[in-house]
C-alpha positions in Angstrom: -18.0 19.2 3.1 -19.5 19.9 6.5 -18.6 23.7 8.2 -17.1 23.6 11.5 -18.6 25.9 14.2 -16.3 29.2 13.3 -17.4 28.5 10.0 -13.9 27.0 9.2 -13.8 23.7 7.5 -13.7 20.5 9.9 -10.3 19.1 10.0 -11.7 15.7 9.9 -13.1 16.3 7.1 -10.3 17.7 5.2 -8.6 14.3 6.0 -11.2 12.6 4.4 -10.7 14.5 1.5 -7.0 13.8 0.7 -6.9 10.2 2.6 -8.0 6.9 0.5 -11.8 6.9 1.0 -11.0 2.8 2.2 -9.3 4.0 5.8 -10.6 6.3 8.4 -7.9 7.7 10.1 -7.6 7.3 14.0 -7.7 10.9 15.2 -7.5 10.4 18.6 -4.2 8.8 18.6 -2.8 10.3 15.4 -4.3 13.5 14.9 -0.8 14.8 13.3 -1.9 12.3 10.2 -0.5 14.2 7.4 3.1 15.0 9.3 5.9 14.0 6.7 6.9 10.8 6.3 10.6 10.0 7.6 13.3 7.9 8.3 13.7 10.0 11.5 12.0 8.5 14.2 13.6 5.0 13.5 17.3 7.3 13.5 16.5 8.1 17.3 14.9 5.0 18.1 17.0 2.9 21.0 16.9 -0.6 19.3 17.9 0.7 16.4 20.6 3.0 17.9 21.8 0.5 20.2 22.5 -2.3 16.8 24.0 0.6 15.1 26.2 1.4 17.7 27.5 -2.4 18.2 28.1 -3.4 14.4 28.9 0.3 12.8 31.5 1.7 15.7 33.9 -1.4 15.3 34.5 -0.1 12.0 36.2 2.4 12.6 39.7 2.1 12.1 43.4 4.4 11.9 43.7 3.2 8.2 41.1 5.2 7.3 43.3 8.4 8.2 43.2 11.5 5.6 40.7 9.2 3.7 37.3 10.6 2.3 34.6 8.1 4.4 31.1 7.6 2.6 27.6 7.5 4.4 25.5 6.5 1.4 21.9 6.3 2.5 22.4 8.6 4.9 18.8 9.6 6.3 18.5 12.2 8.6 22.3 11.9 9.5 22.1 9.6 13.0 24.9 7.1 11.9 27.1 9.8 10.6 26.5 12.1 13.8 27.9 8.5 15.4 30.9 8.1 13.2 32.0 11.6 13.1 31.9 11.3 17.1 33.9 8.4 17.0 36.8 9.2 14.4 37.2 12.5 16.7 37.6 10.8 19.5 39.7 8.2 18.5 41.8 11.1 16.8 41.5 10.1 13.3 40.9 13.0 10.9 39.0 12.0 8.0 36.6 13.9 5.4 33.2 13.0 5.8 30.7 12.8 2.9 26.8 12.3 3.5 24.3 10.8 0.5 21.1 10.8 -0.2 17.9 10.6 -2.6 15.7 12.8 -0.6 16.5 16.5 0.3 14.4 17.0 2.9 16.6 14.4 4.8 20.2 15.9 3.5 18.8 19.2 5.5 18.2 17.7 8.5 21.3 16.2 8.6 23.5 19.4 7.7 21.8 20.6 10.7 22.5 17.4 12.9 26.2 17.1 11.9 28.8 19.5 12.4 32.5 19.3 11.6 35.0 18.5 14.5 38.5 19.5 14.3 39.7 16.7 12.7 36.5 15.7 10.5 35.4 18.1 7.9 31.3 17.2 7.0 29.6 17.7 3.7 26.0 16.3 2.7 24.7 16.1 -0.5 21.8 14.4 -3.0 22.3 11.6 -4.6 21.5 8.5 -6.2 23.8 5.2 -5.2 23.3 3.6 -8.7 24.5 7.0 -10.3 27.1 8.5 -7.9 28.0 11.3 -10.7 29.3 13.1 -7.5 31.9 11.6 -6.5 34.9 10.2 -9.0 36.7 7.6 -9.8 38.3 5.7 -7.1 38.1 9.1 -4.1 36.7 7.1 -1.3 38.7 4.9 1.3 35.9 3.5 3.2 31.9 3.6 2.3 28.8 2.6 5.1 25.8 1.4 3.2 23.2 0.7 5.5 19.7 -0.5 5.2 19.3 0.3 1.8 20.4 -3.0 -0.1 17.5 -4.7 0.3 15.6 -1.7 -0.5 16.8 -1.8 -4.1 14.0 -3.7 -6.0 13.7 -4.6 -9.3 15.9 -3.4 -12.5 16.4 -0.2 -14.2 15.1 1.4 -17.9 18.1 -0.7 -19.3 16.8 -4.0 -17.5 20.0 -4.4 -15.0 19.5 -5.3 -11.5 19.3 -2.3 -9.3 21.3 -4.0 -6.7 24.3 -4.8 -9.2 24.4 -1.2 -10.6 24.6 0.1 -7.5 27.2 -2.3 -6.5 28.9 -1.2 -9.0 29.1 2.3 -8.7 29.9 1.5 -5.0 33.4 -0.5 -6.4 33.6 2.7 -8.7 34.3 5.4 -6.2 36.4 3.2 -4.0 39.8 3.7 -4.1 41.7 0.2 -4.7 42.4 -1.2 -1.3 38.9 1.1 -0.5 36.3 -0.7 1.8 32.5 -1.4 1.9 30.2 -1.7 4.7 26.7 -3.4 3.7 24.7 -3.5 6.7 21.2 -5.5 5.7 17.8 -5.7 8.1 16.4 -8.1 5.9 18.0 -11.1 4.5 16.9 -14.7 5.6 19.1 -14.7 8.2 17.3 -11.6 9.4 15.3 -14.3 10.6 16.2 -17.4 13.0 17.4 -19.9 11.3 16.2 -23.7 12.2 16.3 -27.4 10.7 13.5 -28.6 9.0 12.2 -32.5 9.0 14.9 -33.3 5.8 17.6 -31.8 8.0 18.0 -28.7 6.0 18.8 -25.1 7.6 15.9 -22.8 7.1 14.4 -19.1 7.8 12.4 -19.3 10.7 8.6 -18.4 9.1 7.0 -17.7 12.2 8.5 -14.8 12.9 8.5 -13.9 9.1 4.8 -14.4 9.4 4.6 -12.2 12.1 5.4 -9.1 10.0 3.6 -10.5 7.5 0.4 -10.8 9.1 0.4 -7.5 10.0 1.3 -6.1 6.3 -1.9 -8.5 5.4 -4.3 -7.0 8.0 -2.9 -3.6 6.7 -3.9 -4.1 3.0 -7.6 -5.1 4.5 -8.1 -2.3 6.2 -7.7 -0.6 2.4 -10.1 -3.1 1.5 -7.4 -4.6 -0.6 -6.0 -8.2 -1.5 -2.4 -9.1 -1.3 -1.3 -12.7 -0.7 0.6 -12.9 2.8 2.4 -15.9 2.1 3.7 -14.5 -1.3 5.4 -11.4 -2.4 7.8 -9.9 -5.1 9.9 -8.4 -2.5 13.6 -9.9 -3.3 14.6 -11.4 0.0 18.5 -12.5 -0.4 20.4 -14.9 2.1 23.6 -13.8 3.3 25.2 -16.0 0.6 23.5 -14.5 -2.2 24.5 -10.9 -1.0 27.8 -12.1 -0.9 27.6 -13.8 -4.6 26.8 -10.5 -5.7 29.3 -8.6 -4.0 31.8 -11.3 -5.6 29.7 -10.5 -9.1 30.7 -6.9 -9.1 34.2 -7.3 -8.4 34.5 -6.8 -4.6 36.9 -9.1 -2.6 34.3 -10.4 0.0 35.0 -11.2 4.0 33.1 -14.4 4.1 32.4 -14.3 7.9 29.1 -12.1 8.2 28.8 -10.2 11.5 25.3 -10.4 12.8 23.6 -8.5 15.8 20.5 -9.1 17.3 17.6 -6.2 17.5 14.6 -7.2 19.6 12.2 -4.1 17.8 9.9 -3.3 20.2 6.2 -2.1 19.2 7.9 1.6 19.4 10.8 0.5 16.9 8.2 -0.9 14.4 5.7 2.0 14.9 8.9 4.0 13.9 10.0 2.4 11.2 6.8 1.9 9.8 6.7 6.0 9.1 9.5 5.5 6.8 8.4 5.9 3.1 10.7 3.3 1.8 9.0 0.8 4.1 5.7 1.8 3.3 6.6 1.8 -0.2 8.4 -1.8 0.1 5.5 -3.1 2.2 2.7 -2.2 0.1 4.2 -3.0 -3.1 2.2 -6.2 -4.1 -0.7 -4.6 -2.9 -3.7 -4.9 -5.7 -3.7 -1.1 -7.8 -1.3 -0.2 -4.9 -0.3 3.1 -6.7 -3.9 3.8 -6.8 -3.4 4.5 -2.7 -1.8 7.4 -1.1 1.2 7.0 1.3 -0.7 8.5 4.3 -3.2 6.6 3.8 -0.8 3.1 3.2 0.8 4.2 6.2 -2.4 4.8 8.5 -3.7 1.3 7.5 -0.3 -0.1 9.0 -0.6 2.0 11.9 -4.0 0.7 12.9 -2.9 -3.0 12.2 -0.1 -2.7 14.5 -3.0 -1.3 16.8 -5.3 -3.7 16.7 -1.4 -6.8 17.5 -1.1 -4.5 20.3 -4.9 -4.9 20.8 -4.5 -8.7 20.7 -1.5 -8.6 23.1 -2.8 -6.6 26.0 -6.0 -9.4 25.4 -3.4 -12.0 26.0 -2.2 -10.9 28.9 -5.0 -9.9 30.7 -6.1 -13.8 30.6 -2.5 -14.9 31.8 -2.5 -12.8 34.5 -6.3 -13.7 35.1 -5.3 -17.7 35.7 -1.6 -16.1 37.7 -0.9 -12.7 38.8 2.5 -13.5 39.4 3.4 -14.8 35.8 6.4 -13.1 34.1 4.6 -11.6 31.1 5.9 -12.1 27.6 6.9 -8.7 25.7 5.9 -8.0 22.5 8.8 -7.9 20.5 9.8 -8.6 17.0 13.2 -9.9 16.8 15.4 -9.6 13.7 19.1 -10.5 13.0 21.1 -7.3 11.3 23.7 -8.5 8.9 27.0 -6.5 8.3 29.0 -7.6 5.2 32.8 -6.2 4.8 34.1 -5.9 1.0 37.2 -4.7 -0.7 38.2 -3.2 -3.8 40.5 -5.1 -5.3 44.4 -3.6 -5.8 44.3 -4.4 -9.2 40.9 -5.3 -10.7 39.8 -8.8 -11.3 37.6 -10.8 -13.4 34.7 -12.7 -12.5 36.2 -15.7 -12.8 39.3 -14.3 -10.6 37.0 -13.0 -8.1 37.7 -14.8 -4.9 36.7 -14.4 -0.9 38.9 -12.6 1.4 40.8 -14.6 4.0 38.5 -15.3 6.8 
C-alpha cells in the first residue's frame, strides 16, 4: 500500500482496500464514500416529502383521540415529525410510538421528534413480523410505509414475510384499529396501459428505465444479473389487497394513488438507502460476495453515466433549436396508499369481505 507524502497512508488507497476490487470509486464527486448508509436523505428529499405530505396528512383524523398511533418503519423519524405536527395542530392528543429495525435510525429520530403538549413520543427497535413490544390489540391507528414491498421471501418456518407481518400488524390493532400501507412499488407504481389483446398492463418502459440502470450497476461489478428478470416480488394493488383480506383485515377497495416525478436527486437519495441497495442487488450473481459501499458506488456511477447520456441529449436538441423546451429527467412512479381495518369481532377467511367503498 503506497505512503502518502506525511508518511500517512493514501486515502485512496485505503478505499481500495475495503471497496470490491471490481469498482473504483469516484472521488472527486464522492469523496465521503464510506459515510453510513441511510434512509435519511430520501426523508428530507422534496418529492418524497411533498407525496408524503398529500397521501399521509389526510389521515389524520379526531377518532384517533387518546389512541396510541404506530409509525412502523419509521426511519429517521420524517413522517412522524409530520404527523406529530399535524395531530397538534389539529388538537388531537394522541400517544405516538416510533418502530424500527435499525438503531442508528431510532436515535436520529428521538432527536428529530419531540413531544407537543397533546402528543407524547416514544421510539423504539423492532421488528414488524415480531412486534413483541407492543400487546395485544393497544394500537388505534398504524402507518406502514414503504416497507411492504420490502419484505422478500419467507421466514425459518417457510411463511411469507409479508403475511407474518400482516399479521402481527391485525395483532396490535385494537378491533375497530386502522392500517395505513403506503407501497412505492406495486405495478401500478407504474403507468398502467392496454396492450394489443386489450388487456390493462404495467407500463415496462418506465420499469425498464430503473432497470437499466440496476443492469449497468451490476456491470460496473463486473457482474451478470438478467434485467428483464428478477426475484423481487412485485404485487398489483389487488394482490396487496388479497393479502390484506388473507390476514383478516377488512379492506377499503378504492386505492389512493399520488403521483411522484423523482428527480435524479430523489433517486440519488434513495439509492443510499440500504434496503434499496439490498433489494436492488439481490439477484446479482455471488451478490453477498460484494460489499454495500461498493453495491452502492456501482449505482451511483450508473446513475452518472443516465445523467451522462441526458446532458448528451440535450446538447443535440438544443444544437438543431435553442429555443426547445427541454425534457427533464425524471422518473415517475405512482405511490399507492391502502386503508384496512380490524375487524370488531374477528372473521374467517371465508368471512373476510371489502369495506364499503
Amino acid at each position: 500500500m503506497k505512503e502518502a507524502d506525511n508518511g500517512a497512508t493514501a486515502p485512496q488507497e485505503v478505499v481500495y482496500g475495503l471497496l470490491s476490487k471490481d469498482i473504483v470509486p469516484n472521488l472527486e464527486r464522492r469523496p465521503d464514500f464510506l459515510r453510513p448508509l441511510t434512509y435519511e436523505h430520501f426523508d428530507v428529499d422534496p418529492v418524497n416529502r411533498d407525496v408524503n405530505q398529500r397521501l399521509l396528512l389526510q389521515m389524520v383524523s379526531p377518532a384517533d383521540k387518546d389512541g396510541l398511533i404506530l409509525d412502523v418503519g419509521c426511519a429517521n423519524g420524517a413522517n412522524s415529525q409530520m404527523l406529530v405536527e399535524a395531530y397538534t395542530q389539529q388538537g388531537i392528543p394522541v400517544h405516538w410510538a416510533g418502530i424500527d429495525l435499525d438503531q442508528a435510525a431510532i436515535d436520529t429520530a428521538r432527536q428529530k421528534v419531540t413531544e407537543t403538549h397533546l402528543v407524547d413520543v416514544n421510539f423504539m427497535k423492532g421488528d414488524v413480523t415480531n412486534l413483541h413490544i407492543i400487546g395485544n390489540g393497544k394500537a388505534r391507528k398504524i402507518f406502514f410505509t414503504g416497507i411492504y414491498h420490502e419484505l422478500q421471501g419467507k421466514d425459518e418456518e417457510g411463511k411469507p414475510l409479508k403475511a407474518k407481518a400482516l399479521e402481527e400488524l391485525l395483532r396490535v390493532l385494537e378491533p375497530g384499529g386502522e392500517l395505513i400501507l403506503v407501497s412505492a412499488f406495486t405495478r401500478e407504481s407504474f403507468n398502467v396501459r392496454q396492450n394489443k389483446e386489450g388487456e390493462q398492463v404495467f407500463d415496462r418502459g418506465e420499469f425498464m428505465r430503473v432497470a437499466r440502470i440496476r443492469s449497468a450497476a451490476m456491470q460496473k461489478l463486473n457482474r451478470q444479473g438478467d434485467k428483464n428478470k428478477t426475484n423481487f416480488e412485485v404485487l398489483t394493488n389487488d394482490q396487496v389487497i388479497e393479502n390484506l383480506l388473507a390476514a383478516g383485515f377488512e379492506v377499503d377497495p378504492h386505492v389512493v394513488m399520488e403521483r411522484a416525478n423523482l428527480t435524479m436527486e430523489s433517486h440519488r437519495a434513495i439509492a443510499e438507502d440500504k434496503m434499496y441497495i439490498k433489494g436492488a442487488f439481490q439477484d446479482m450473481q455471488d451478490a453477498e460476495k460484494v460489499d454495500m459501499y461498493s453495491k452502492r458506488e456501482a449505482y451511483q456511477q450508473a446513475l452518472d453515466d443516465a445523467e451522462a447520456e441526458h446532458e448528451g441529449i440535450i446538447a443535440k436538441l438544443l444544437a438543431k433549436d435553442p429555443q426547445a423546451e427541454m425534457p427533464e429527467l425524471t422518473y415517475p412512479r405512482n405511490i399507492s396508499l391502502f386503508r384496512a381495518r380490524k375487524p370488531l369481532t374477528p372473521l374467517t377467511a371465508a368471512e373476510s369481505v371489502p369495506l364499503a367503498a
